[in-house]
PDB file of N, CA, C and O in Angstrom:
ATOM      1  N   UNK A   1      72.115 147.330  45.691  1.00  0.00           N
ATOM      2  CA  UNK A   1      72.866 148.475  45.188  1.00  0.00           C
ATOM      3  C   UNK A   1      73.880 148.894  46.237  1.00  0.00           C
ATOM      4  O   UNK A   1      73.610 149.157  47.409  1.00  0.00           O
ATOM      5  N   UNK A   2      74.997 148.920  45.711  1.00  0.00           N
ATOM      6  CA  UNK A   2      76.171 150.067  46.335  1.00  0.00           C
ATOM      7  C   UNK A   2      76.126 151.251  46.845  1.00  0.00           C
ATOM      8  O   UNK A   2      75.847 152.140  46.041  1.00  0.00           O
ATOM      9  N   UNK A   3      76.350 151.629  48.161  1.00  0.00           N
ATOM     10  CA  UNK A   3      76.757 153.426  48.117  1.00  0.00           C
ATOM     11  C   UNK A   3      77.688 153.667  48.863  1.00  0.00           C
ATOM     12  O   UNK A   3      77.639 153.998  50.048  1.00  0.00           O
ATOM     13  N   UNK A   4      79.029 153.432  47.868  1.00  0.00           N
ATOM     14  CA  UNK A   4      79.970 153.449  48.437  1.00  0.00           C
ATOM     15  C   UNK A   4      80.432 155.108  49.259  1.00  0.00           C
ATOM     16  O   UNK A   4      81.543 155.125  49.788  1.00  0.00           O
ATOM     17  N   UNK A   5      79.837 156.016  49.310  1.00  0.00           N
ATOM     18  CA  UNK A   5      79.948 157.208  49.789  1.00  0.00           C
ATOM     19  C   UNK A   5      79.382 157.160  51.549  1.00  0.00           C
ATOM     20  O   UNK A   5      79.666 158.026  52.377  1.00  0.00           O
ATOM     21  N   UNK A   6      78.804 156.316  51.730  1.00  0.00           N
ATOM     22  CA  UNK A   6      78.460 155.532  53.083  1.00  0.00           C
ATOM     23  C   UNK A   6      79.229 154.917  53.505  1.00  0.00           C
ATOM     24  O   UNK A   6      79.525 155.143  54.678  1.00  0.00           O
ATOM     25  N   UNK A   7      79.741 154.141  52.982  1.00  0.00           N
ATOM     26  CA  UNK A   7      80.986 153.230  53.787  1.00  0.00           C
ATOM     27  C   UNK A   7      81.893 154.103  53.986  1.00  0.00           C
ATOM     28  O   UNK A   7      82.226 154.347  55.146  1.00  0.00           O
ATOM     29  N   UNK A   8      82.430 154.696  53.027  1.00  0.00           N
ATOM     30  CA  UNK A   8      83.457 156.138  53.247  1.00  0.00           C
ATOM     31  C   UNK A   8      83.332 157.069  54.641  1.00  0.00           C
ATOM     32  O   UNK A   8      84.251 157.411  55.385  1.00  0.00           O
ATOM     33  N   UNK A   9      81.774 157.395  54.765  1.00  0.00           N
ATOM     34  CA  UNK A   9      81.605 158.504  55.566  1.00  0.00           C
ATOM     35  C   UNK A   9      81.539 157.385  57.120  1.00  0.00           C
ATOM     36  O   UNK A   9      82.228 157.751  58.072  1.00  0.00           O
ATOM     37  N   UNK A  10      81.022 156.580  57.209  1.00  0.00           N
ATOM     38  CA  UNK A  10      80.958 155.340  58.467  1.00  0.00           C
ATOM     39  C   UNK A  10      82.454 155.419  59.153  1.00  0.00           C
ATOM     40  O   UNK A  10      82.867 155.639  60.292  1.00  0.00           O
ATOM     41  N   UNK A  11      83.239 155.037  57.487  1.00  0.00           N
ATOM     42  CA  UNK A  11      84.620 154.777  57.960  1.00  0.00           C
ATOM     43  C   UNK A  11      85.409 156.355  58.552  1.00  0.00           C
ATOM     44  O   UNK A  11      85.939 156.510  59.652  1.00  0.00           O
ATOM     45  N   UNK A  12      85.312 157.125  57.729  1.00  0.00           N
ATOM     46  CA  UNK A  12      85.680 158.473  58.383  1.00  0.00           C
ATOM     47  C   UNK A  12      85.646 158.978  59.689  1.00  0.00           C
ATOM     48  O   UNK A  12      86.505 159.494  60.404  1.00  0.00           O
ATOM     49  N   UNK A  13      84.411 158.702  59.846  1.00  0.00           N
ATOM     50  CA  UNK A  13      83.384 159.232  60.944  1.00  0.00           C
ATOM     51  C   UNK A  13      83.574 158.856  61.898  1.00  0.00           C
ATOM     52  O   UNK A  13      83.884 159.525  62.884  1.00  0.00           O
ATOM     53  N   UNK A  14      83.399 157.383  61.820  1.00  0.00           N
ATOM     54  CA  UNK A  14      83.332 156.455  63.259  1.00  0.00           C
ATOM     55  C   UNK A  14      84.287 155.437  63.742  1.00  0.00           C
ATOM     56  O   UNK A  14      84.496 155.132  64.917  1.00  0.00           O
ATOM     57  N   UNK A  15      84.982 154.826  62.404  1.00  0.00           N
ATOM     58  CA  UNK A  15      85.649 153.744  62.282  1.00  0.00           C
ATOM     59  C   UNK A  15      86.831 154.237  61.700  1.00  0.00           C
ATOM     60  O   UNK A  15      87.173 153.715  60.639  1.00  0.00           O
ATOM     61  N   UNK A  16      87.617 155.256  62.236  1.00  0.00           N
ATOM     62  CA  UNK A  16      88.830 155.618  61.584  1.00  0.00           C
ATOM     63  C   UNK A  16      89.947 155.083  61.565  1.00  0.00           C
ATOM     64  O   UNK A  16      90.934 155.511  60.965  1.00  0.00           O
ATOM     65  N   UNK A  17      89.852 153.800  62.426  1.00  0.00           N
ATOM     66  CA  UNK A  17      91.082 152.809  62.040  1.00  0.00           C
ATOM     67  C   UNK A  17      90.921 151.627  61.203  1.00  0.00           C
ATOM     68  O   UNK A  17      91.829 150.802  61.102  1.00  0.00           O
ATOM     69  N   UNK A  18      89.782 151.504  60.585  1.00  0.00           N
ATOM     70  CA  UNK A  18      89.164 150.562  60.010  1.00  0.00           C
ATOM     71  C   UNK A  18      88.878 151.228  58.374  1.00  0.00           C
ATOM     72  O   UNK A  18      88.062 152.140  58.243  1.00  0.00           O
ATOM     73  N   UNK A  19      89.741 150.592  57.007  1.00  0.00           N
ATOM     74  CA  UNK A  19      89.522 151.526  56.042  1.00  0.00           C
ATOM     75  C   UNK A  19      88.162 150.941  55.514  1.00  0.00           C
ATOM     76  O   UNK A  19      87.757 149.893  56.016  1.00  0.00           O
ATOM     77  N   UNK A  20      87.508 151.500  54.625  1.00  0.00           N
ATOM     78  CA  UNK A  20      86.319 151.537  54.515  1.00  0.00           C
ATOM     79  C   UNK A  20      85.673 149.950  53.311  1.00  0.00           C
ATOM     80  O   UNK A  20      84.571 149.429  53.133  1.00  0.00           O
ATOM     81  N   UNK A  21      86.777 149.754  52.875  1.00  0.00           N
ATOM     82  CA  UNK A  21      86.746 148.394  52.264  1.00  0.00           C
ATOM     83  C   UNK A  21      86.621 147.224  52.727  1.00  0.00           C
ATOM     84  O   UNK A  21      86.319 146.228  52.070  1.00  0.00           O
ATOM     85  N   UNK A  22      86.940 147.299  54.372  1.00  0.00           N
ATOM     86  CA  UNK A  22      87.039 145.976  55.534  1.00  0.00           C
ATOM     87  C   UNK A  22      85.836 146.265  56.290  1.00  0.00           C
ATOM     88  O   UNK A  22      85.624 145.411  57.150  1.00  0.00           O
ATOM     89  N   UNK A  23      84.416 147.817  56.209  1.00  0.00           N
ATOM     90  CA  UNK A  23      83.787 146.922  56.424  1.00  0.00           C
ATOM     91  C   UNK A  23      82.818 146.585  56.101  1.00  0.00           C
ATOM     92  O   UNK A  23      82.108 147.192  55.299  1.00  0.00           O
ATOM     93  N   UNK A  24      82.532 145.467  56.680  1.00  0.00           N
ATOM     94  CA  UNK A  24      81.728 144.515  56.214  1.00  0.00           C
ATOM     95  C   UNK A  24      80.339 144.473  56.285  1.00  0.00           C
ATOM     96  O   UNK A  24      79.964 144.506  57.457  1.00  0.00           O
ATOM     97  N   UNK A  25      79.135 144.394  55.208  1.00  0.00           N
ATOM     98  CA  UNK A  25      77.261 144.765  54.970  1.00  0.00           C
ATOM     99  C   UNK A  25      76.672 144.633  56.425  1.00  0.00           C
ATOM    100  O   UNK A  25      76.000 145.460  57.042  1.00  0.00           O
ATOM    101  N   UNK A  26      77.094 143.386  56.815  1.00  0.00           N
ATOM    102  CA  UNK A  26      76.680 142.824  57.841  1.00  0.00           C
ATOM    103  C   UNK A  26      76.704 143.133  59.373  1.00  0.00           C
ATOM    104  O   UNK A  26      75.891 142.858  60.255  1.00  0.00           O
ATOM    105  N   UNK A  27      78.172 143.945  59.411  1.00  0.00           N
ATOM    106  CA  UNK A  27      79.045 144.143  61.154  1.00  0.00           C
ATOM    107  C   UNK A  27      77.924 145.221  61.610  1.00  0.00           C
ATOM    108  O   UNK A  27      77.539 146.279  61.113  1.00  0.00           O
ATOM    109  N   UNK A  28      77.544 144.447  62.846  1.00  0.00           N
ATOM    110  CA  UNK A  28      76.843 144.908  63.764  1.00  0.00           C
ATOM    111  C   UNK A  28      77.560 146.621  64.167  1.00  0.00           C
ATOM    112  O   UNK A  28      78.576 146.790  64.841  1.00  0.00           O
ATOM    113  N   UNK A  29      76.466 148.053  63.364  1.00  0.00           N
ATOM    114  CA  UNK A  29      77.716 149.214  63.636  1.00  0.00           C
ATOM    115  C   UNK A  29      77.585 149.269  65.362  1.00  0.00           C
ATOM    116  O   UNK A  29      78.581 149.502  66.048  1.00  0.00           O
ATOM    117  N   UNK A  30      76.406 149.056  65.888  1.00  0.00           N
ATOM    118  CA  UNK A  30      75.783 149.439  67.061  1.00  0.00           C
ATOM    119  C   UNK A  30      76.281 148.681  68.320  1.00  0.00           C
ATOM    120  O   UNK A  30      76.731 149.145  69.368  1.00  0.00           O
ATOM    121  N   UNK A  31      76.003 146.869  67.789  1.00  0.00           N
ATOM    122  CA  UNK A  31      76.398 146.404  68.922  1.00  0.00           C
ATOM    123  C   UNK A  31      78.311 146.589  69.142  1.00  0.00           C
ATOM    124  O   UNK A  31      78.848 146.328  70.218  1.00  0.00           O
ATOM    125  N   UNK A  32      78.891 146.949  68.226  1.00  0.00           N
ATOM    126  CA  UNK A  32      80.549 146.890  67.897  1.00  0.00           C
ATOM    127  C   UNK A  32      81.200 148.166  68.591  1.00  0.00           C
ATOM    128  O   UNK A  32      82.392 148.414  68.770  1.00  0.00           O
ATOM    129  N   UNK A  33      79.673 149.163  69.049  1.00  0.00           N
ATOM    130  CA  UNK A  33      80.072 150.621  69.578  1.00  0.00           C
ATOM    131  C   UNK A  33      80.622 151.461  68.443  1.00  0.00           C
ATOM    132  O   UNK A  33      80.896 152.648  68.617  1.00  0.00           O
ATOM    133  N   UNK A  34      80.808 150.755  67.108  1.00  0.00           N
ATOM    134  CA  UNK A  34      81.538 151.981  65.914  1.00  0.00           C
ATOM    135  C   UNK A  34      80.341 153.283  65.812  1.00  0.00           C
ATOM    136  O   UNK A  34      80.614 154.466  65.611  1.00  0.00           O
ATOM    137  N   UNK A  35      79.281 152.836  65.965  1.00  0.00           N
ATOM    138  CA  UNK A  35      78.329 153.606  66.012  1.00  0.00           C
ATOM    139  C   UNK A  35      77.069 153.625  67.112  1.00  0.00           C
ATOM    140  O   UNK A  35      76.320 152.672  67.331  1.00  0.00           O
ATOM    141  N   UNK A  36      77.017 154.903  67.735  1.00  0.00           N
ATOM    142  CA  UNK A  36      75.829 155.435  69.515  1.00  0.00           C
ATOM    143  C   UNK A  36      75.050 156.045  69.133  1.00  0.00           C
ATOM    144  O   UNK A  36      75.091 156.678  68.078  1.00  0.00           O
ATOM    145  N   UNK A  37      74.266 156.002  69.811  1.00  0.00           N
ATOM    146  CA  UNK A  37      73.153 157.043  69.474  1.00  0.00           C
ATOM    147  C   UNK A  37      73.018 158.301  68.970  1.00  0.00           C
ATOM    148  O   UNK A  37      72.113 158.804  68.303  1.00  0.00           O
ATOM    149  N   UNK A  38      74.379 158.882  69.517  1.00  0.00           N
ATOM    150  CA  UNK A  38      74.438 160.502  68.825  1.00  0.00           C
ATOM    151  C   UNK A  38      74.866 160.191  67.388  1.00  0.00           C
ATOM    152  O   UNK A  38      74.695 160.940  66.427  1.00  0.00           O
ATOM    153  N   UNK A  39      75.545 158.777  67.369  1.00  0.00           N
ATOM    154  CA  UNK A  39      76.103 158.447  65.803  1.00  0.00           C
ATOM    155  C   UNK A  39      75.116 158.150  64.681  1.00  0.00           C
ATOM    156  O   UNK A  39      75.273 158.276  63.467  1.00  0.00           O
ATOM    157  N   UNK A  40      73.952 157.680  65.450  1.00  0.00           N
ATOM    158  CA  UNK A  40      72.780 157.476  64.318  1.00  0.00           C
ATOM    159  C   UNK A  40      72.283 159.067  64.117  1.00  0.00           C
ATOM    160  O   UNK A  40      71.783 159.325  63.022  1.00  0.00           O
ATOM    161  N   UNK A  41      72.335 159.620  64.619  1.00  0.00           N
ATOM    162  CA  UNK A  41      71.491 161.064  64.126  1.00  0.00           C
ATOM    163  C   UNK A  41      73.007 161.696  63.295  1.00  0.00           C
ATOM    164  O   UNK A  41      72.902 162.422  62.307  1.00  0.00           O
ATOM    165  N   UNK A  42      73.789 161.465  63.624  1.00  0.00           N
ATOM    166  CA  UNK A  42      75.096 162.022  62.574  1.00  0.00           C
ATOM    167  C   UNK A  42      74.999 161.272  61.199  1.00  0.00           C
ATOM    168  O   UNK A  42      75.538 161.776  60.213  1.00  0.00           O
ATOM    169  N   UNK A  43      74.547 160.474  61.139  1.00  0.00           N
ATOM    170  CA  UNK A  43      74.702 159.508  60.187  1.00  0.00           C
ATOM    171  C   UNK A  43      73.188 159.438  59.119  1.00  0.00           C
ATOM    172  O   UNK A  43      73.137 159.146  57.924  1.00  0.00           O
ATOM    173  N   UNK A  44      71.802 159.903  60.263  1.00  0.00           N
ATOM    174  CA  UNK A  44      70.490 160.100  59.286  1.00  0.00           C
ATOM    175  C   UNK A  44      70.715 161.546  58.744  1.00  0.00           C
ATOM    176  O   UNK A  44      69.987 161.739  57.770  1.00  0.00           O
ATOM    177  N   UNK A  45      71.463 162.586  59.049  1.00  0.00           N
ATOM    178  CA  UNK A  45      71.590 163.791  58.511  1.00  0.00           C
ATOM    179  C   UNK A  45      72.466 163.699  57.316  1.00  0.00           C
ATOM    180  O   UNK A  45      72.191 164.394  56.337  1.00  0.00           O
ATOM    181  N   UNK A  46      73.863 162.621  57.295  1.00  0.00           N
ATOM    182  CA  UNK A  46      74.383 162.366  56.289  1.00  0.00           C
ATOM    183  C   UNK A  46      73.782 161.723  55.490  1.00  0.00           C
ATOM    184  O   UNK A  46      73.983 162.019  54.312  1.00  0.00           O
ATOM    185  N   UNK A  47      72.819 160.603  55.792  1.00  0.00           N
ATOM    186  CA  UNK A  47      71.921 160.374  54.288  1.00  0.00           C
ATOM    187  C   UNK A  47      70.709 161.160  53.676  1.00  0.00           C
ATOM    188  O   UNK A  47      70.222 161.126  52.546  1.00  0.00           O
ATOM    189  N   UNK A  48      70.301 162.063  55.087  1.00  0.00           N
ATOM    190  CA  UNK A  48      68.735 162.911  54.318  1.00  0.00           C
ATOM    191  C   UNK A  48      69.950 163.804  52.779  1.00  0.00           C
ATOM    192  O   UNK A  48      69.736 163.732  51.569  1.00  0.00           O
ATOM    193  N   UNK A  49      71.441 164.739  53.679  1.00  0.00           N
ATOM    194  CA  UNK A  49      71.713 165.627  52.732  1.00  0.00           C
ATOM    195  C   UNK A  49      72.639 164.691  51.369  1.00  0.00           C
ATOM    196  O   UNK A  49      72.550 165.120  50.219  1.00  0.00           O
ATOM    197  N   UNK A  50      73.558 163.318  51.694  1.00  0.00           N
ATOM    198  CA  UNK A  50      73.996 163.141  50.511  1.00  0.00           C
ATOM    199  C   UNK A  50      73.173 162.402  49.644  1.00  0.00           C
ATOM    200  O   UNK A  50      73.716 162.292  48.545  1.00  0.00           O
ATOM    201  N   UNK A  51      71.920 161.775  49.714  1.00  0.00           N
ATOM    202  CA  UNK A  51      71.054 161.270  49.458  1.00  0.00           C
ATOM    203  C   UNK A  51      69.567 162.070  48.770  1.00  0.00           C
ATOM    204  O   UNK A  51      68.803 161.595  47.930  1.00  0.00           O
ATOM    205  N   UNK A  52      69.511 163.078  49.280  1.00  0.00           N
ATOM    206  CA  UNK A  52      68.080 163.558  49.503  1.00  0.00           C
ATOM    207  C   UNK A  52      67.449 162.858  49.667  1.00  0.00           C
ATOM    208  O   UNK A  52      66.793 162.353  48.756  1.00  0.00           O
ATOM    209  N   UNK A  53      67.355 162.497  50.928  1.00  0.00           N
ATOM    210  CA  UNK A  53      66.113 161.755  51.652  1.00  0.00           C
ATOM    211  C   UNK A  53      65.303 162.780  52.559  1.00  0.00           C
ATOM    212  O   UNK A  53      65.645 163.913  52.898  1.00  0.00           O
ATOM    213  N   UNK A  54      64.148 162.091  52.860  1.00  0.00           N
ATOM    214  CA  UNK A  54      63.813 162.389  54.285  1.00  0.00           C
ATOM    215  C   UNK A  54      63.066 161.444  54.725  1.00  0.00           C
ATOM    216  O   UNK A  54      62.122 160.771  54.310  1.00  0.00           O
ATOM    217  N   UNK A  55      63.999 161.582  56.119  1.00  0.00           N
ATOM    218  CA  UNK A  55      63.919 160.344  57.127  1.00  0.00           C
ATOM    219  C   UNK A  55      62.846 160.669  58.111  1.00  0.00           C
ATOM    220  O   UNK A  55      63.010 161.630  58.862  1.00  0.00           O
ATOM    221  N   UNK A  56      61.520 159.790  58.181  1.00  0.00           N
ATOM    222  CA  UNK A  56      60.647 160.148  58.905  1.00  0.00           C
ATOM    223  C   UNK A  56      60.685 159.339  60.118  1.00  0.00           C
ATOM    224  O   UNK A  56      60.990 158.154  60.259  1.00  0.00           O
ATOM    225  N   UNK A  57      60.150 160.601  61.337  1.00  0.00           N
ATOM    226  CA  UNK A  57      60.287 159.848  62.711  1.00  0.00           C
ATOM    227  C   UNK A  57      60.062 158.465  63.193  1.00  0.00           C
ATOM    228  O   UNK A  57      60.623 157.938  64.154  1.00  0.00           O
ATOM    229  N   UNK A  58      59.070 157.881  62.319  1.00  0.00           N
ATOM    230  CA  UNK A  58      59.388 156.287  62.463  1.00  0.00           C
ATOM    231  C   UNK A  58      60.502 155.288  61.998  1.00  0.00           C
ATOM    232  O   UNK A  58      60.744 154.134  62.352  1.00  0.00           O
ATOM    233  N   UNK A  59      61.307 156.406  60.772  1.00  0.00           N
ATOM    234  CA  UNK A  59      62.817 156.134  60.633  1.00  0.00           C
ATOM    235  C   UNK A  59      63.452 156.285  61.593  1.00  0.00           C
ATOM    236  O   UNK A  59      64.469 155.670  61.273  1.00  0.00           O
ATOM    237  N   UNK A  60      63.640 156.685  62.647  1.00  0.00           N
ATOM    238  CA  UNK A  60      64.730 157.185  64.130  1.00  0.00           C
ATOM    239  C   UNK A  60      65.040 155.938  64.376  1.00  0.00           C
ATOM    240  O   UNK A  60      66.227 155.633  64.262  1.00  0.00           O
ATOM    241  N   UNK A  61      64.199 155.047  64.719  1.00  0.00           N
ATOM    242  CA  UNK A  61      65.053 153.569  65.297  1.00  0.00           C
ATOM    243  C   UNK A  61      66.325 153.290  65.167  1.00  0.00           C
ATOM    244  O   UNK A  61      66.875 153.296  64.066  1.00  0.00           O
ATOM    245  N   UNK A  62      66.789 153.082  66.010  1.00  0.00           N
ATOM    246  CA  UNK A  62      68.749 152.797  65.738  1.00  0.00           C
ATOM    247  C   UNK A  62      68.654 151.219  65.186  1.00  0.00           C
ATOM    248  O   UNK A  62      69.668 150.728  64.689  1.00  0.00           O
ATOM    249  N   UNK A  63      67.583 150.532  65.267  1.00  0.00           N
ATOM    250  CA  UNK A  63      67.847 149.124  64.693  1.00  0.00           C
ATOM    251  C   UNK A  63      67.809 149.408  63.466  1.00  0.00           C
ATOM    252  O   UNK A  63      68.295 148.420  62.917  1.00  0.00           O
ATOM    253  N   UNK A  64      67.506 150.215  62.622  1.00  0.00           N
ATOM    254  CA  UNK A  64      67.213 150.606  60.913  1.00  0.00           C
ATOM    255  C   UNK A  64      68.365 150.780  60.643  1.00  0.00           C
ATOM    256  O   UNK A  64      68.508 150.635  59.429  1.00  0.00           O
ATOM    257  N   UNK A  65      69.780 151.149  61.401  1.00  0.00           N
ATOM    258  CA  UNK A  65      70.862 151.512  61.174  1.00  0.00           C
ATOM    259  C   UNK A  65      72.393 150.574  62.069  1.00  0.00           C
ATOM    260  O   UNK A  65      73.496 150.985  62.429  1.00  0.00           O
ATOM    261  N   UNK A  66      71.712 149.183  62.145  1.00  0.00           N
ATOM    262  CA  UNK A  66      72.185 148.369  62.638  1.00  0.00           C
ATOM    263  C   UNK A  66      73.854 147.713  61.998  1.00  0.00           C
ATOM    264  O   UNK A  66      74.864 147.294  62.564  1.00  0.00           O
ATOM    265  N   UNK A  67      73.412 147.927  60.407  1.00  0.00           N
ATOM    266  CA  UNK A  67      74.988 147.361  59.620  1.00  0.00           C
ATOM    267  C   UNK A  67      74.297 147.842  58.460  1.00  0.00           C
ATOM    268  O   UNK A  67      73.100 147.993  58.218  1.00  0.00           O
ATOM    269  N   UNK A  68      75.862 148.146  57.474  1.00  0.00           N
ATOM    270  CA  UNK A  68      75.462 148.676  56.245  1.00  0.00           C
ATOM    271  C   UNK A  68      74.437 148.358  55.468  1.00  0.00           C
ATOM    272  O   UNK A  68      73.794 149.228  54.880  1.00  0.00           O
ATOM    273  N   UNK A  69      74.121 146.859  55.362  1.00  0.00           N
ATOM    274  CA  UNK A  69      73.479 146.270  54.493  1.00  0.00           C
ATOM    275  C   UNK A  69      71.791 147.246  54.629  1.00  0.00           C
ATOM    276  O   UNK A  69      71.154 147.851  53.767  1.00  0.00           O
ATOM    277  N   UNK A  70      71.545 147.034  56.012  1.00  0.00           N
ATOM    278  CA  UNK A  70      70.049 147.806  56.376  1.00  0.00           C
ATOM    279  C   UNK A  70      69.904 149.089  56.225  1.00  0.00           C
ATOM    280  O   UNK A  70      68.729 149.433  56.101  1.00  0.00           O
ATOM    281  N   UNK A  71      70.833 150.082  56.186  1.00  0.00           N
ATOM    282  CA  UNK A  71      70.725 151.487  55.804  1.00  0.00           C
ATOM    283  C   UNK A  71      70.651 151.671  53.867  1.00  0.00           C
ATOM    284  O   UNK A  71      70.034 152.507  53.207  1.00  0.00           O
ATOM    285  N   UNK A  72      71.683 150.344  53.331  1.00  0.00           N
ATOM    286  CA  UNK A  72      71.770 150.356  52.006  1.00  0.00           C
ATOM    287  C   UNK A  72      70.109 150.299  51.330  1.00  0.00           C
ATOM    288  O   UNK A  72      69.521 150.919  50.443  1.00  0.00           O
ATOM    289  N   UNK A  73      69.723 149.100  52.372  1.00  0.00           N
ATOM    290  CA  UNK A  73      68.074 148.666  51.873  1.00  0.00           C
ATOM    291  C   UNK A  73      67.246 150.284  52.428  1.00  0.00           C
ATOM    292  O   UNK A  73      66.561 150.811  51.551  1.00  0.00           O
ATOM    293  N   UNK A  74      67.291 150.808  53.406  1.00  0.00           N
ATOM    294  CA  UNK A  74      66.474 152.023  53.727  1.00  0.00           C
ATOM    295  C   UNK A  74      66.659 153.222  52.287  1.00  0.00           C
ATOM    296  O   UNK A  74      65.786 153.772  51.615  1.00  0.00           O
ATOM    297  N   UNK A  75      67.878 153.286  52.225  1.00  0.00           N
ATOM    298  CA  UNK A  75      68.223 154.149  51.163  1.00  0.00           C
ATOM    299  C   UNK A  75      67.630 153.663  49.940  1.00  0.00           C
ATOM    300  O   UNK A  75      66.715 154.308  49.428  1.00  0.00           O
ATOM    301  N   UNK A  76      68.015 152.688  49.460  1.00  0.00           N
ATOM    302  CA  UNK A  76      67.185 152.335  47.970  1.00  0.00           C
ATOM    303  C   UNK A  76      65.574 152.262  47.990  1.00  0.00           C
ATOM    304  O   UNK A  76      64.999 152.678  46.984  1.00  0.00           O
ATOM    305  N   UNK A  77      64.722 151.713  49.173  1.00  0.00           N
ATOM    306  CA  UNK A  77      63.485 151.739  49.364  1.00  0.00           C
ATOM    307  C   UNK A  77      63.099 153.310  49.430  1.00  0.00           C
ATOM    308  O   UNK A  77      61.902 153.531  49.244  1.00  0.00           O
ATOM    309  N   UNK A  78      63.878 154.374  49.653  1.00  0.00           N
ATOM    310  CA  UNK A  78      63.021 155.446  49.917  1.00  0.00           C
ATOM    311  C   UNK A  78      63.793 156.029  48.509  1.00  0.00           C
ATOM    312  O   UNK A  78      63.185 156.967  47.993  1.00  0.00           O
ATOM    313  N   UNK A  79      64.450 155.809  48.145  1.00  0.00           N
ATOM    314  CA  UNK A  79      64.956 156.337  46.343  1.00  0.00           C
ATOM    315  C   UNK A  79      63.988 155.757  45.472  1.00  0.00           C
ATOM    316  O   UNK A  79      63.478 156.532  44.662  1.00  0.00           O
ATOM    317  N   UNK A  80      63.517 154.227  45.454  1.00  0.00           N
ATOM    318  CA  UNK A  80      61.971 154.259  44.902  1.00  0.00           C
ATOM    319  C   UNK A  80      61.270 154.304  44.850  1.00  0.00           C
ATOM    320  O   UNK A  80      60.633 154.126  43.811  1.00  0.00           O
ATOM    321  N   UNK A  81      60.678 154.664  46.271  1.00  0.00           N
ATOM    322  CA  UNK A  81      59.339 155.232  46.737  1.00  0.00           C
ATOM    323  C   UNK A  81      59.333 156.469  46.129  1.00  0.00           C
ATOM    324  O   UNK A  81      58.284 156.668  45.517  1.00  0.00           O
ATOM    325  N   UNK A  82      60.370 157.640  46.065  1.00  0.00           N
ATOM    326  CA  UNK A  82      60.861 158.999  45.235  1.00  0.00           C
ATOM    327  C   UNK A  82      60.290 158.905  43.648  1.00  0.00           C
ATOM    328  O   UNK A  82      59.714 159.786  43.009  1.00  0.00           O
ATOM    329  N   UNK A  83      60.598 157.729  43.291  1.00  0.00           N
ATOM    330  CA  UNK A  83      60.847 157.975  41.722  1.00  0.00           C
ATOM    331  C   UNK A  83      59.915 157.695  41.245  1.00  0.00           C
ATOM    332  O   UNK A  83      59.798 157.777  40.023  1.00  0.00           O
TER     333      UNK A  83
END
């Protein structure tokens, strides 16, 4: 599944010379520096509120938030664990 409101906010946020269509499931956000440590807690607050999630402390790992593709899979796994 898609959430394209993630790539949007990534690209906004972190990657503001990079429009949000170039990037790519895969690009390392962490090792690339688009995204630090203070960027993963900017970024689990943007999915607990546009999402309604909640991200539990064994969610904190910055590897869970490594490239889109793995936050896409966190997000849909805890939307059907929800439902």
């Amino acid at each position: 599944m898609s959430y394209p409101a993630l790539r949007s906010f990534i690209s906004a946020e972190f990657a503001i010379d990079v429009p949000a269509h170039q990037l790519t499931d895969d690009l390392d956000l962490i090792d690339t520096g688009i995204v630090d440590s203070l960027g993963v807690l900017k970024l689990i607050a943007f999915l607990e509120g546009e999402y309604d999630l909640v991200i539990t402390p064994d969610e904190l790992d910055a590897d869970l938030y490594r490239s889109i593709s793995q936050i896409e899979a966190l997000i849909s796994s805890k939307q059907m664990a929800a439902a």
